[in-house]
N, C-alpha and C positions, 0 to 999 in steps of 0.2 A: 176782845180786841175791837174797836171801833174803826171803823173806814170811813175815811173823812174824804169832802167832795173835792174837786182840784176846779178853780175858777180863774180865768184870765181877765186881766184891768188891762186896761189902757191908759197911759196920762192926757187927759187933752189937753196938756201944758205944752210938753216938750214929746208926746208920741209914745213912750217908752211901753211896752207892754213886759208883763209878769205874771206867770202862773203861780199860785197860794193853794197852797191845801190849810183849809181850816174848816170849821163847824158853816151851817148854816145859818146858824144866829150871826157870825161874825160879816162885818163889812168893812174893807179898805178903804178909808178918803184921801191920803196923802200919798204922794209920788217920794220915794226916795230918792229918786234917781237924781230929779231938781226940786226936791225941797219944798215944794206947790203945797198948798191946803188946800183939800178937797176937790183934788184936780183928776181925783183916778174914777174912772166907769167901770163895770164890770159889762163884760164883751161874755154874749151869750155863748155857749157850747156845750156839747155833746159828748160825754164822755164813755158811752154807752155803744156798744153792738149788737146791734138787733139783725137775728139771724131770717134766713127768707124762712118762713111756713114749709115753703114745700121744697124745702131742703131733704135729698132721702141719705143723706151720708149722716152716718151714727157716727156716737162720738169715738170708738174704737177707730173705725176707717179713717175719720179726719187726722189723728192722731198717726197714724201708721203711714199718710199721705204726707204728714208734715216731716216726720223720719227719711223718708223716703226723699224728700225734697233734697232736706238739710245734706243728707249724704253725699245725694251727686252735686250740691254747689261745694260741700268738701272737696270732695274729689278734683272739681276742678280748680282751684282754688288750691291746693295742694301741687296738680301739675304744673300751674304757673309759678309758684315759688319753689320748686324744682327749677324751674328753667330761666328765670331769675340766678339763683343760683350760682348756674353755671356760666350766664353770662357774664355775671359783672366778674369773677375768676380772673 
């Protein structure tokens, strides 16, 4: 499976921006948006996360932290459409 890069253009015609996933060989010149020739720039970014060095959370812990998270915004999340609920009743 190949993993292809995600690059965002911008029109300098009419503004429009658009994320493309293609190869790196490839390059967009035209705007679909308004129809332009070779009106599109590609707008530099970063797709990447670079973790700090001196991070001491293994990947088990981060993992168990992000469980833990997801739970309680469940939970709560869960009591307000209980009480939703019963208001609108």
């Amino acid at each position: 499976m190949k993993i292809m890069p995600k690059y965002v253009y911008e029109c300098t015609n009419c503004g429009a921006e658009l994320e493309v996933v293609h190869s790196m060989k490839e390059k967009l010149k035209d705007c679909e948006e308004c129809d332009t020739i070779e009106s599109l720039r590609r707008i530099p970014s970063f797709s990447f996360l670079r973790e700090d060095p001196a991070s001491s959370r293994s990947p088990g812990r981060k993992v168990k932290d992000f469980i833990e998270e997801s739970r309680d915004e469940l939970k709560k999340e869960r009591r307000n459409l209980q009480k939703k609920e019963y208001n609108d009743v």
